[in-house]
C-alpha positions, 0 to 999 in steps of 0.5 A, a space after each residue: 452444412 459445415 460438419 467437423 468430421 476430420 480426426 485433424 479438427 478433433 479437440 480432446 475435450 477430456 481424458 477418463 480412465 474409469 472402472 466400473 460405472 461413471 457419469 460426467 458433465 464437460 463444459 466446452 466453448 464451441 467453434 462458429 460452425 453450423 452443426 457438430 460430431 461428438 465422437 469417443 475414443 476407447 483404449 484398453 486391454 483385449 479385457 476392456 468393455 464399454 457401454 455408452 448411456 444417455 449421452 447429451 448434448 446441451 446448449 447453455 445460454 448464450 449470456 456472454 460478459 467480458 471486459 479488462 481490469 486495470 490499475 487506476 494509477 497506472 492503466 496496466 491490466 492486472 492479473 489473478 483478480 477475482 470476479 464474483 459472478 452469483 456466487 461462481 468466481 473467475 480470475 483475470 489472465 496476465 492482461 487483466 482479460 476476463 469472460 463469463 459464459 453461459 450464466 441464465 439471463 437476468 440481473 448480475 452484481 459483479 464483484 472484483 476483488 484482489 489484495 492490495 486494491 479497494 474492492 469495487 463492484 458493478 450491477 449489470 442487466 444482461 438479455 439471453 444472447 447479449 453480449 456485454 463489455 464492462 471494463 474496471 479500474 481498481 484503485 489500489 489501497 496504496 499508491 506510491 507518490 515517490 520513491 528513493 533508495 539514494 541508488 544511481 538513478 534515483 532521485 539523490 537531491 541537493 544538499 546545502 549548508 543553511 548556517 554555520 560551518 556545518 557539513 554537508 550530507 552526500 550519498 555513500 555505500 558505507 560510513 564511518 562514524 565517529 561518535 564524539 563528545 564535546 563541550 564548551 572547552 574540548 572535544 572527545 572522540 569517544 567510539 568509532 564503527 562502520 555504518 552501511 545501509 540497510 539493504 548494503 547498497 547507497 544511503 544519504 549520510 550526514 556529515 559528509 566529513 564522518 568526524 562528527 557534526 558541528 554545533 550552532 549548525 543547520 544543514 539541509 537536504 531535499 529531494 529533486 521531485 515535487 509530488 502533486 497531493 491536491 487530492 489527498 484531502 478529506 477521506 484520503 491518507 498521505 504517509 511518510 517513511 524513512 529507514 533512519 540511524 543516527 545519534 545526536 544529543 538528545 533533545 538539543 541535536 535535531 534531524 527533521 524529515 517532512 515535507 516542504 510546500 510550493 510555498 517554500 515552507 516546510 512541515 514536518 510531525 516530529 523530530 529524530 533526537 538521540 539515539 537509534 541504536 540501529 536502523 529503525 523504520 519512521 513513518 509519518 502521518 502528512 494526511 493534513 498538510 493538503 487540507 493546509 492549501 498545498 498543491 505540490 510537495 517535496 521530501 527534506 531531510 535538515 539536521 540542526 544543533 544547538 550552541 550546547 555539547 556535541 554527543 553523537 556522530 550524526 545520521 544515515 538515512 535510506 528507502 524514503 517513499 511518500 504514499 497514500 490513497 486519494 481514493 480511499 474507502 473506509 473499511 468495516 470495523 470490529 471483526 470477531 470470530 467464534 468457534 463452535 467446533 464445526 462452525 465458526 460465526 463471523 460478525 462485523 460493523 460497517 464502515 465508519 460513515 465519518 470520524 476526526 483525528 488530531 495532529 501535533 505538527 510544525 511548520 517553518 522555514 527552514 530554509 532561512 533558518 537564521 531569521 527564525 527567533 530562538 525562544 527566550 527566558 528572563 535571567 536573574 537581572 531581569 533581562 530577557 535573553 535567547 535560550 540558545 540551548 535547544 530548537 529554534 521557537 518554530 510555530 507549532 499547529 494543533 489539527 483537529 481533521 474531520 473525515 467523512 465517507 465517499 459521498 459518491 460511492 455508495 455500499 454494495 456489499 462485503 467480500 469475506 477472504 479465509 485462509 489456513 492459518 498461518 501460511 495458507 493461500 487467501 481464497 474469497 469466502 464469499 460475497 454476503 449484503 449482510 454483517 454476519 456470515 456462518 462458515 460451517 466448511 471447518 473442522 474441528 481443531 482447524 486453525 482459519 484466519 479471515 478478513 472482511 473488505 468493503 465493496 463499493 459501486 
């Protein structure tokens, strides 16, 4: 038979130092050989006694489940996910590799978690001595569809002058702004102060000229990606954000950020006018514009003035993203915490099987800005007139959008994550089917944060 008797082939299973009596359990992978020497080695002073009791060695059943995690999106495996198992808990290596051992044969929900995916969960049947693979692919909770900080090798896009003499916008480390005021007769120059990115690197900047924008103007900047949000319809977001600083006159002096369709339409939420006073982060919500029919859509930025006064110095833009989640799964609702001292009872609701939410958007296009009609008002001869104060009439759209949940992924169970508050590391609680759950490992005077997720099959 094949016997590992070899001090070279011995593997140091653990080191104890021990004073007085002392009873152990070590858990060992063994190698595929035929039979085994458990041998002990002592060290100690002329001083040093040892006594050996019930020793035993015990197989454990051979119930073996491996398999890979990865990222939905990408296919990368994903580290440090946290594989559940009847309450015992592994994490993934820095492939996304996992394995269970030695579990009693029977029926096992294995549940994956890690922050910033959607939980997920499998229902495996596993035979003593099976062997069973089962891969995941975790969806995460956001995914970014297109990215840009305007840097060299980023997406810069085009800009162009749409109508009037208006400047074009350009990309720039750094921008001096000077803030003028004019009205029918003179302009002013009111302030002048240097405008940098948020992050001191490149930023896309409007006018390129820095002595103040143009009234009756319509400049127009868009990306050179298109974005694929077929599936970003029903139960799924689709977000906007943007770093932005800028100052026109308000209400009458516009910059727009949106989204243009295949279709040459663009679609925005809102408009930027006024005054920042800084930096500010906007996000908009695009969830409705796939549930319009648009298959693919791209990032633009236009800025427009009225035949007013001039009162600004224009805007400076960085750090555009569009994302969201087609695979989004609604999360439990209500989380309340009570504390009794040595025990805190958690409650939640389930997920909201469906819901509905209303949008005030517009849509134009603005690219052709020229034949879209300025809105009118009747003067005091009767005579209808433009009112060319202000925004063109764009067509405005009231959205009321429905949701529903994931016909096709059905509830497993909830995952419970505890930290210390404020700066602790978040740790998986526990798995519960139920709504409740009674964390009775606190002490009095603790300070614990908790969030709950929703597990899907």
């Amino acid at each position: 038979s094949s016997t590992i008797d070899s001090s070279a082939e011995l593997t140091n299973i653990a080191t104890k130092y021990v004073d007085g009596y002392y009873t152990t359990t070590y858990e060992v992978m063994l190698p595929d050989v035929d039979s085994l020497r458990v041998a002990f080695t002592f060290s100690g002073t002329a001083f040093t006694y040892f006594n050996l009791d019930e020793i035993s060695v015990v197989a454990l059943p051979n119930t073996y489940v491996s398999g890979t995690v990865t990222d939905a999106g990408t296919g990368a495996g994903v580290d440090s996910v946290a594989i559940d198992v009847n309450g015992n808990t592994v994490y993934t290596d820095a492939a996304g590799d996992y394995a269970l051992y030695g579990y009693t044969a029977g029926n096992f929900d294995l549940m994956y978690s890690k922050d910033g995916y959607n939980d997920a969960g499998f229902y495996v049947e596993v035979a003593e001595g099976d062997s069973i693979e089962q891969d995941m692919a975790l969806a995460p909770e956001v995914l970014t569809d297109y990215s840009t900080g305007f840097e060299a090798g980023d997406d810069q896009g085009w800009s162009m002058v749409v109508y009037g003499g208006g400047d074009f916008a350009v990309v720039a480390d750094s921008f001096m702004a000077v803030y003028t005021y004019a009205d029918d007769d003179t302009m002013y120059y009111v302030d002048t102060s240097w405008v940098y990115s948020p992050d001191s690197s490149a930023m896309l900047v409007y006018p390129d000229s820095g002595y103040g924008y143009e009234n009756d103007a319509w400049t127009y900047w868009v990306a050179d990606s298109a974005i694929d949000i077929s599936e970003y319809s029903g139960g799924s977001y689709l977000y906007l954000s943007i770093d932005a600083n800028y100052a026109t006159e308000d209400g009458y002096d516009v910059f727009i950020v949106g989204l243009v369709g295949d279709d040459g339409i663009s679609y925005w939420n809102s408009e930027l006018t006024g005054e920042s006073n800084g930096w500010e982060t906007v996000t908009y919500d695009f969830t409705w514009v796939a549930d319009y029919g648009v298959q693919t859509a791209t990032p633009f930025i236009a800025f427009g003035s009225d035949y007013g006064w001039v009162d600004g110095w224009g805007g400076a833009f960085d750090n555009l993203e569009v994302f969201g989640n087609p695979f989004y799964l609604a999360p439990p609702e209500d989380l309340m915490a009570e504390s009794y001292g040595s025990s805190i009872p958690l409650s939640w609701g389930g997920p909201a099987a469906a819901g509905s939410v209303s949008h005030t958007a517009y849509r134009a296009n603005l690219q052709d800005i020229e034949n879209i009609p300025w809105s009118t008002y009747v003067d005091d001869n009767g005579n209808t007139v433009e009112n060319r104060r202000g925004q063109r009439n764009f067509e405005q759209l009231e959205i009321d959008q429905t949701f529903t949940g994931p016909s096709s992924r059905d509830l497993v169970s909830y995952n419970i994550f505890k930290r210390e508050w404020p700066f602790g590391d978040w740790g998986l609680l526990s798995n519960t089917n139920d709504n409740t759950y009674l964390d009775d490992a606190v002490t009095d005077g603790d300070y614990v944060e908790y969030y709950v997720t929703a597990v899907y099959d």
